[in-house]
TIRO-2110 file (N, C-alpha, C; in Angstrom, 1 decimal):
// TIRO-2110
-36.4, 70.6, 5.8, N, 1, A
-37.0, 69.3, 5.3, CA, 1, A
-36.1, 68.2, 5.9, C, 1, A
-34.9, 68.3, 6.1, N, 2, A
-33.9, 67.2, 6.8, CA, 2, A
-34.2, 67.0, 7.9, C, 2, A
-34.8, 67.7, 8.8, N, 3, A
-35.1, 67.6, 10.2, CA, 3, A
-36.5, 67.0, 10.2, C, 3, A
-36.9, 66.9, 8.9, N, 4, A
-38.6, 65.9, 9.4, CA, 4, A
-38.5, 64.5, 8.6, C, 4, A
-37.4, 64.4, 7.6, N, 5, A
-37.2, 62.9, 7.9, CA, 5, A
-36.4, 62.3, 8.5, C, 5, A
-35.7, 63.0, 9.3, N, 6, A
-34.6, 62.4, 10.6, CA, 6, A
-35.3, 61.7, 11.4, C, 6, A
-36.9, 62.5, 11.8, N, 7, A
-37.5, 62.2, 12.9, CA, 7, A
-38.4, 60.8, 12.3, C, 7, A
-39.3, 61.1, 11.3, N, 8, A
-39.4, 59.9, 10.2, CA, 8, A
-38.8, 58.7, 10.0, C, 8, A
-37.7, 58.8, 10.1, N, 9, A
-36.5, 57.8, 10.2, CA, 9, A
-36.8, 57.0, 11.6, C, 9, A
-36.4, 57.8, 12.6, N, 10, A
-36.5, 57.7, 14.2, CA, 10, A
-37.5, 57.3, 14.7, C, 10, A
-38.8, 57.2, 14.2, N, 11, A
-40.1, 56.6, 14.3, CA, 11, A
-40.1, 55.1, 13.9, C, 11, A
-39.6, 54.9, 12.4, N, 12, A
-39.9, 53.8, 11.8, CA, 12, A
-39.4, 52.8, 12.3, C, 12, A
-38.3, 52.6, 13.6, N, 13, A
-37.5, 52.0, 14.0, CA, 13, A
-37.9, 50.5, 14.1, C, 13, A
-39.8, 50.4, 14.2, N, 14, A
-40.1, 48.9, 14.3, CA, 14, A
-40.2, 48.0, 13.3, C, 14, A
-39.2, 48.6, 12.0, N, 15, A
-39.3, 47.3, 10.6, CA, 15, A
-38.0, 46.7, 10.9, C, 15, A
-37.4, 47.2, 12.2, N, 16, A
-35.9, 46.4, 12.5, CA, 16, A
-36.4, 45.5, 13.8, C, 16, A
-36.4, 43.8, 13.7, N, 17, A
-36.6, 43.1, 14.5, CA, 17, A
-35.3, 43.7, 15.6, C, 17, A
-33.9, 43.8, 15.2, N, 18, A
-33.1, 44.5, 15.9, CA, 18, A
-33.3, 45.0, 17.1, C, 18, A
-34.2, 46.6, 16.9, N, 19, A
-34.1, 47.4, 18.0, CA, 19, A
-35.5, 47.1, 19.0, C, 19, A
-36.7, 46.6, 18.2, N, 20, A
-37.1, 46.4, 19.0, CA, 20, A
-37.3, 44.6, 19.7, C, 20, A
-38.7, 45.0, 20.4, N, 21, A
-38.8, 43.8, 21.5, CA, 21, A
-39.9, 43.1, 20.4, C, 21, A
-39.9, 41.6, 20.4, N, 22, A
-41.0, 40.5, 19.8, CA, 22, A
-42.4, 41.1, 20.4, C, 22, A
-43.0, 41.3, 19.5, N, 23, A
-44.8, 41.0, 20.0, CA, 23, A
-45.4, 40.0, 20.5, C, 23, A
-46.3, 39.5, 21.5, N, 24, A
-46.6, 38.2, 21.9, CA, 24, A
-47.5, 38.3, 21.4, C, 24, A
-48.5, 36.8, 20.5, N, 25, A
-49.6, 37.1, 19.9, CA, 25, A
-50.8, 37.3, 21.0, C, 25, A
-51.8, 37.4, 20.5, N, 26, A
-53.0, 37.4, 21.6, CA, 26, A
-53.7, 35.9, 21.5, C, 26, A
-53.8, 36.0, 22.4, N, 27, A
-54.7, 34.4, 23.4, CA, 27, A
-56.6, 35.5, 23.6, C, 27, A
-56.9, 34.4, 23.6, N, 28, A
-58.5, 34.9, 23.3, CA, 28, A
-59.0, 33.6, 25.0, C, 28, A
-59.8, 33.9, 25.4, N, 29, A
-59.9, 33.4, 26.3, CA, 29, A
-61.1, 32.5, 26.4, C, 29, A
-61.6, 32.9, 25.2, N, 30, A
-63.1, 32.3, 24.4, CA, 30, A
-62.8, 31.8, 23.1, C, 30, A
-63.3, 31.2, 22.4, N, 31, A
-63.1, 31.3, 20.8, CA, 31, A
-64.1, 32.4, 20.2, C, 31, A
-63.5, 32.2, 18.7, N, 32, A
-63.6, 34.1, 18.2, CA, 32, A
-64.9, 33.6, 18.1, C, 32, A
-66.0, 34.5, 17.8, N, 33, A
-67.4, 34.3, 17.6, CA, 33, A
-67.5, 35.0, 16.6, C, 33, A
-67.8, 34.3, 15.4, N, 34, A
-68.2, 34.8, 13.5, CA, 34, A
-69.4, 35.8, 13.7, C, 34, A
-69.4, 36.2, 12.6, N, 35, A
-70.6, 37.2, 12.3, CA, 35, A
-71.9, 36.6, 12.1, C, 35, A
-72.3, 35.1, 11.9, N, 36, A
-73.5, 34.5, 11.3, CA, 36, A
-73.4, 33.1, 13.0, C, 36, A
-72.9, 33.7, 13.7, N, 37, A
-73.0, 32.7, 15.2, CA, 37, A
-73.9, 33.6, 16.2, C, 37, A
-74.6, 32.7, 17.1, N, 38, A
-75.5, 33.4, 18.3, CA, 38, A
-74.7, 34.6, 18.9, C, 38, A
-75.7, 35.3, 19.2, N, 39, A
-74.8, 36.5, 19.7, CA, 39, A
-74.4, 36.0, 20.9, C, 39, A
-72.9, 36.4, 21.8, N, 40, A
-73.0, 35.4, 23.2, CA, 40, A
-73.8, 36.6, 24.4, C, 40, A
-74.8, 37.4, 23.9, N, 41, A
-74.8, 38.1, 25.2, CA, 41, A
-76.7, 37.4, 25.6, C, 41, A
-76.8, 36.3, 24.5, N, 42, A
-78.2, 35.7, 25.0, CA, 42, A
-78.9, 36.3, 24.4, C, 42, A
-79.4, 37.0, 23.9, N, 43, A
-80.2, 37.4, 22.8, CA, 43, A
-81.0, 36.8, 21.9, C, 43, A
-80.3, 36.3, 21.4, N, 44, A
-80.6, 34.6, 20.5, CA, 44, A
-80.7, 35.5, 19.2, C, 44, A
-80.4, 36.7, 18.6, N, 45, A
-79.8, 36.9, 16.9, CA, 45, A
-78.7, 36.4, 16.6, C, 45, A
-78.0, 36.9, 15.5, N, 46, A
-77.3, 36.8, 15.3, CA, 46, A
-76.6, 38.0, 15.5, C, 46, A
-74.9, 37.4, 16.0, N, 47, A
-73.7, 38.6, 16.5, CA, 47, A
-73.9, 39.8, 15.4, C, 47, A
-74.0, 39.6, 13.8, N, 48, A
-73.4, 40.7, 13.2, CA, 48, A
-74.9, 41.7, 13.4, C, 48, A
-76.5, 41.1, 13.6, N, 49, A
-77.3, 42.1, 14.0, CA, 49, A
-77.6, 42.4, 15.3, C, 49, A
-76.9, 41.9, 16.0, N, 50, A
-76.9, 42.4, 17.4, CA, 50, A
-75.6, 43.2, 18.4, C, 50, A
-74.6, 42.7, 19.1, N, 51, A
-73.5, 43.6, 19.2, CA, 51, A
-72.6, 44.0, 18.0, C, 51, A
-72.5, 42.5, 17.2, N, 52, A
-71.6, 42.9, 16.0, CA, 52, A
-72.0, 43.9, 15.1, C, 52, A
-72.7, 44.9, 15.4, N, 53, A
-73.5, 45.7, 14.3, CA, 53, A
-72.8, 47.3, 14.6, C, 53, A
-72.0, 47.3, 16.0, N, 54, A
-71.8, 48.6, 15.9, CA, 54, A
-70.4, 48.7, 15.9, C, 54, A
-69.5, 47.5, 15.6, N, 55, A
-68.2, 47.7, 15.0, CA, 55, A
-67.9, 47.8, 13.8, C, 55, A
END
């Protein structure tokens, strides 16, 4: 049982700003497109009944 939370331990290492490296946020290269906006692939529904429907 000591040898599976050592490794447990050894995992969790990313709640220490410490050991690891900063995350860079994400950049979007569009703005986000809502669930009740045109879908952008031209379609003319709306995103959440057309692509947004199968996320």
């Amino acid at each position: 049982m000591a040898a599976i939370e050592s490794v447990t331990k050894e995992t969790s290492c990313c709640s220490h700003s410490s050991c690891c490296a900063p995350q860079e946020p994400i950049v979007r290269d569009k703005p986000k497109v809502g669930r009740n906006d045109p879908c952008p692939c031209g379609n003319g529904r709306k995103f959440k009944k057309c692509c947004g429907k199968n996320r």
